[in-house]
Structure formats: structure tokens, C-alpha cells
C-alpha positions as CSV (number, residue, x, y, z in Angstrom):
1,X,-3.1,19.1,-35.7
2,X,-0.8,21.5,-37.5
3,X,-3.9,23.7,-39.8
4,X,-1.4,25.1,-42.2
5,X,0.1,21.8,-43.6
6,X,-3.0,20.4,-43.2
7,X,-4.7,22.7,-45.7
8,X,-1.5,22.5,-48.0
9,X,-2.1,18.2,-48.4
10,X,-6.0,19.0,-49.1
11,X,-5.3,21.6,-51.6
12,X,-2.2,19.3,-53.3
13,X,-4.7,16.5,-53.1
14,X,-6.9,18.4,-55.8
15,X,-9.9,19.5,-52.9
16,X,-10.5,23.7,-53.5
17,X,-9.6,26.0,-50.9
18,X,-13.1,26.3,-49.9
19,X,-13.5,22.5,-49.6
20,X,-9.6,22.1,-47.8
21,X,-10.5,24.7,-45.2
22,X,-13.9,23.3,-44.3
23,X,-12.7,19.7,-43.6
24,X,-9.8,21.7,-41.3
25,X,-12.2,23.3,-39.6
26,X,-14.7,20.2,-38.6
27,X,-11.5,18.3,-37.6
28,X,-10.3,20.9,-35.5
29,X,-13.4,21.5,-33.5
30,X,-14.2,17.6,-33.1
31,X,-10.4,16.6,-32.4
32,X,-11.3,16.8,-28.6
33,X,-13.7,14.1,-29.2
34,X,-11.1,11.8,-31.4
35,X,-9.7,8.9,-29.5
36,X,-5.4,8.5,-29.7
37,X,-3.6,5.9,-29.7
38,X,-2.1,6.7,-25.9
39,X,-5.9,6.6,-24.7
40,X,-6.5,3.4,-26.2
41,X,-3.3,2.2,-25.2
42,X,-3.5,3.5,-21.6
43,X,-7.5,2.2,-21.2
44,X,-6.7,-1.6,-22.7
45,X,-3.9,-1.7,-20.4
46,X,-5.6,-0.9,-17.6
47,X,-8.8,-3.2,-18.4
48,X,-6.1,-5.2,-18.7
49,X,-4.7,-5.5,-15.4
50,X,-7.7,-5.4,-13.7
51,X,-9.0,-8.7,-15.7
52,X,-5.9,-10.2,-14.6
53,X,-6.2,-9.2,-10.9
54,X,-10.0,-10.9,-11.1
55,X,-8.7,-13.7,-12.8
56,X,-5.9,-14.3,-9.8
57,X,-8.5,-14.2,-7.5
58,X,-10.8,-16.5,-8.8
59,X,-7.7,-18.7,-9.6
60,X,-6.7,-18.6,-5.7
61,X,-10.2,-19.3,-4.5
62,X,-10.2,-22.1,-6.6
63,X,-7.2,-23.6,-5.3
64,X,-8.1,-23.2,-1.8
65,X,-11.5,-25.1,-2.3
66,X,-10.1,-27.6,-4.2
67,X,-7.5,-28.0,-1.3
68,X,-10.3,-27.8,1.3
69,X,-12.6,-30.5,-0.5
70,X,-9.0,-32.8,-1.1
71,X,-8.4,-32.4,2.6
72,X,-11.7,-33.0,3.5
73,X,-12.2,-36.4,1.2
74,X,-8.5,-37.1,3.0
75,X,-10.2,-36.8,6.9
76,X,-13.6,-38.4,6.0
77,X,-11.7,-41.4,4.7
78,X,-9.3,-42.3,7.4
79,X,-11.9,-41.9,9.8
80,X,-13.9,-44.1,7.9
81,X,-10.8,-46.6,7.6
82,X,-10.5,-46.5,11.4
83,X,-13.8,-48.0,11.8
């Protein structure tokens, strides 16, 4: 955060020099805990991906038990023809 033109928008925005350099200061010293927009960006992303990893998975044991059940209800039914 540039301080300088910081304090010159305050002061043009009708806030005293007392007043302009006080809300400088508490941004400064919380700015480490302000979130950017590449944090978010970089976090949602990866939450992202990792829902969609879970979601492939789940999607792919799915299909292999609806296979297995198919192919079960296939083997139970010939033998039952047979008979």
C-alpha cells in the first residue's frame, strides 16, 4: 500500500491530517491479515480441484458397481435360464 498517496486521497476526501494518518496507520499494520484477490483465487482453485478429484472417484466407483451388479443380474439369469 503506497502511505503517501494514500494519505493525499484521505486528506482530498475532506478527513484531517490527524484522522488520514490514523486510518493509514491501522491499515498498514493489519494489511498482513487482509485477504487478496490471488489468495482467494489460488485457495478456491485449489478446493476446487480437489472436489473434483473426489467427485471422479466417487463417479468411477459408481460405475464399477453398477457394472458388477449388471454383470451379476446378467450371470444369475442365464444360470437360472439353463435350468
Amino acid at each position: 500500500m503506497n502511505a503517501i498517496a494514500s494519505l493525499k486521497s484521505l486528506r482530498e476526501a475532506g478527513l484531517s491530517e490527524t484522522q488520514a494518518e490514523a486510518i493509514v496507520t491501522v491499515v498498514e499494520e493489519r494489511e498482513g491479515d487482509l485477504v487478496t484477490k490471488e489468495y482467494l483465487d489460488h485457495t478456491i482453485r485449489a478446493e476446487i480441484s480437489e472436489l473434483e478429484n473426489c467427485v471422479t472417484q466417487k463417479l468411477i466407483t459408481l460405475g464399477i458397481t453398477i457394472t458388477g451388479v449388471v454383470l451379476a443380474g446378467v450371470y444369475f439369469m442365464l444360470n437360472y435360464a439353463k435350468q
